[in-house]
N, C-alpha and C positions, 0 to 999 in steps of 0.2 A: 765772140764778143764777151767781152767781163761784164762780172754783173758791179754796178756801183757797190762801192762798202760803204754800209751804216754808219756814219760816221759820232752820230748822239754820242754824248758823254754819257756816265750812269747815271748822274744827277740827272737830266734831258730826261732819259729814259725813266725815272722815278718818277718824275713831275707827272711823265704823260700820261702812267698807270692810276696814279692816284688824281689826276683829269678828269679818265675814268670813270674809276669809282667812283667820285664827287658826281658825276653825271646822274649813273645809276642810282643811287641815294636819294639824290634831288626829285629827281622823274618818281619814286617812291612819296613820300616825302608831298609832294603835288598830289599826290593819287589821294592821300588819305586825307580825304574833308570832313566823313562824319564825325561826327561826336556824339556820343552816349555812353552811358553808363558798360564798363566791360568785365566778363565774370570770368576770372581767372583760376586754375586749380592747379595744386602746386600738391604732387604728389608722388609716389615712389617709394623703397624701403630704403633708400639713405638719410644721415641726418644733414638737418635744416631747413625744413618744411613749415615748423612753424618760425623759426626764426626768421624765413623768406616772408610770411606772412605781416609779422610784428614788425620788420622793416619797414613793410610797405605803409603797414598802418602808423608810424613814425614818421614817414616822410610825408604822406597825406597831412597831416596835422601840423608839420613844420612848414606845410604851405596854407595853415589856417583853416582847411576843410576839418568839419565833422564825422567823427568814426565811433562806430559802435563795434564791441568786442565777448563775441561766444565762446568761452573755450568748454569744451565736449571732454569727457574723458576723466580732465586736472580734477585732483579733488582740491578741496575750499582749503584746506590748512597747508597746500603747498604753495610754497614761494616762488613768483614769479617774476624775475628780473625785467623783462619790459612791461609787465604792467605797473612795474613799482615807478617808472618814470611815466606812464601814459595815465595813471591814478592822477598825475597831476595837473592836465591838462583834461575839457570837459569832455568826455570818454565815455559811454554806453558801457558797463561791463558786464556779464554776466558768467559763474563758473556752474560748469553741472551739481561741479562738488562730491560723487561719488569714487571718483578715482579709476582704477583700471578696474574691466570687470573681473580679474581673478582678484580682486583684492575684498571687494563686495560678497562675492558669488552669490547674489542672489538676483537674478533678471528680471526680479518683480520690481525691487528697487532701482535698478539699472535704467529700464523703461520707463515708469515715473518721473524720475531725474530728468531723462531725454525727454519726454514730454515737453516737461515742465521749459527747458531751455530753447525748445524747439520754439516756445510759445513765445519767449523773449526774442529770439530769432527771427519769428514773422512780425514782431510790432516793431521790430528796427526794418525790416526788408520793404515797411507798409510807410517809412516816415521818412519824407522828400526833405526832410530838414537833414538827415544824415548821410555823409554821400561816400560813406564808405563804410562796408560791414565784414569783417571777418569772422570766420566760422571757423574756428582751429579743431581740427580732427574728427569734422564731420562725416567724414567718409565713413569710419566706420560704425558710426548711427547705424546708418544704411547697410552695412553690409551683416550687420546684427538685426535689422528685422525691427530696429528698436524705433525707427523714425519711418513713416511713408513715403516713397519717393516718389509718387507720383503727386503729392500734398508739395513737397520740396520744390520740383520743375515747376510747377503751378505759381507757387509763390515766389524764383526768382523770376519767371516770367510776367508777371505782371508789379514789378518792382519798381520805383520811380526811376523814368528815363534816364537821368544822369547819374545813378547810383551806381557806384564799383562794388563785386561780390569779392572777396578771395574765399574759398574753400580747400583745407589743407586736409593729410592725410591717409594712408598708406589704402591702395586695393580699390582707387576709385572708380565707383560702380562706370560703365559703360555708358549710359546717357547724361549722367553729367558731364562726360566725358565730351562727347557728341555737344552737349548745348553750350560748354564754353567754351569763348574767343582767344583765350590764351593759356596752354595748358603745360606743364614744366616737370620733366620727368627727375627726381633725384634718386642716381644708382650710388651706392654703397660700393667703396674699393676697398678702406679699411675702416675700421671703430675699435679707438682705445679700450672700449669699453668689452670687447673681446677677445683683448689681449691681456685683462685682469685689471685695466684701469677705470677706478669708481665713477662716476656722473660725480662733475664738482662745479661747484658756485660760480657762477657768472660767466662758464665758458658753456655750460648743459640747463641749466633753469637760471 
């Protein structure tokens, strides 16, 4: 005895897949009822880590939420293309202002700065008015010694329930790792910037 032949068209058999999938999605999709606040880390040695960051805190803002913004690392006299449009909207900003530590080289200033920013850090992490706080290249605070991490987990842990974290950053420590809900690895394939091409306005800051 023959077996019947399949007789579906492709279209037929496209619809059924994508059926499907729409099923799965959906059954997804139902699953997820909570709501709160979710701490995201976006980190890796490729670039776009903080531009993944500074998206998000653009799109947060284009739906009217409040965002506060630490950048770690930048120093004060460097130009930064999305805060030049997020300055214009009410925005939390704080820069460490030191710059890279081989530009400094001095860890006494290095840690002061981090302090200092760290303290701006916890009084956005502490205020249910802002519901979204990005920490741009926090990681490596922590991986310098320069910030306490277990001061850090403490204080996104007790953060206003419906507050979003993002945390950017190359080398993130391992329990951060562990305590957030969404975490996004960026690998490097190539960098202009290795092939002799300079960091230029408005594609790189």
């Amino acid at each position: 005895m023959t077996e019947p032949r399949n007789t579906l068209t492709d279209e037929e058999k496209h619809k059924a897949r994508q059926q499907k999938i729409k099923a799965n999605v959906d059954e997804r999709v139902a699953k997820a009822t909570e709501e709160r606040g979710v701490l995201v880390v976006i980190t890796g040695n490729g670039k776009g880590k903080s531009t993944s960051g500074f998206g998000t805190v653009l799109r947060a803002v284009g739906h009217g939420l409040k965002a506060g913004v630490v950048q770690f690392i930048k120093g004060s006299k460097w130009e930064c293309g999305e805060m030049n449009i997020l300055k214009q909207f009410p925005v939390e900003h704080h820069v460490m202002g030191t710059g890279f530590t081989w530009e400094t080289q001095s860890k006494e200033t290095d840690i002061a700065a981090a302090k200092v920013a760290w303290e701006k850090s916890k009084a956005m992490l502490s205020n249910p008015n802002i519901d979204m706080v990005l920490l741009d290249e926090m990681t490596y605070m922590v991986k310098y010694g320069y910030i306490d991490l277990d001061d850090i987990i403490e204080t996104l842990n007790n953060r206003p329930k419906m507050q979003h974290v993002l945390i950017t950053g190359r080398a993130c420590h391992r329990r951060l790792l562990e305590l957030a809900d969404t975490v996004s690895e960026v690998q490097p394939i190539k960098h202009a910037f290795k092939a002799g091409v300079k960091a230029q306005k408005g594609l790189d800051w």
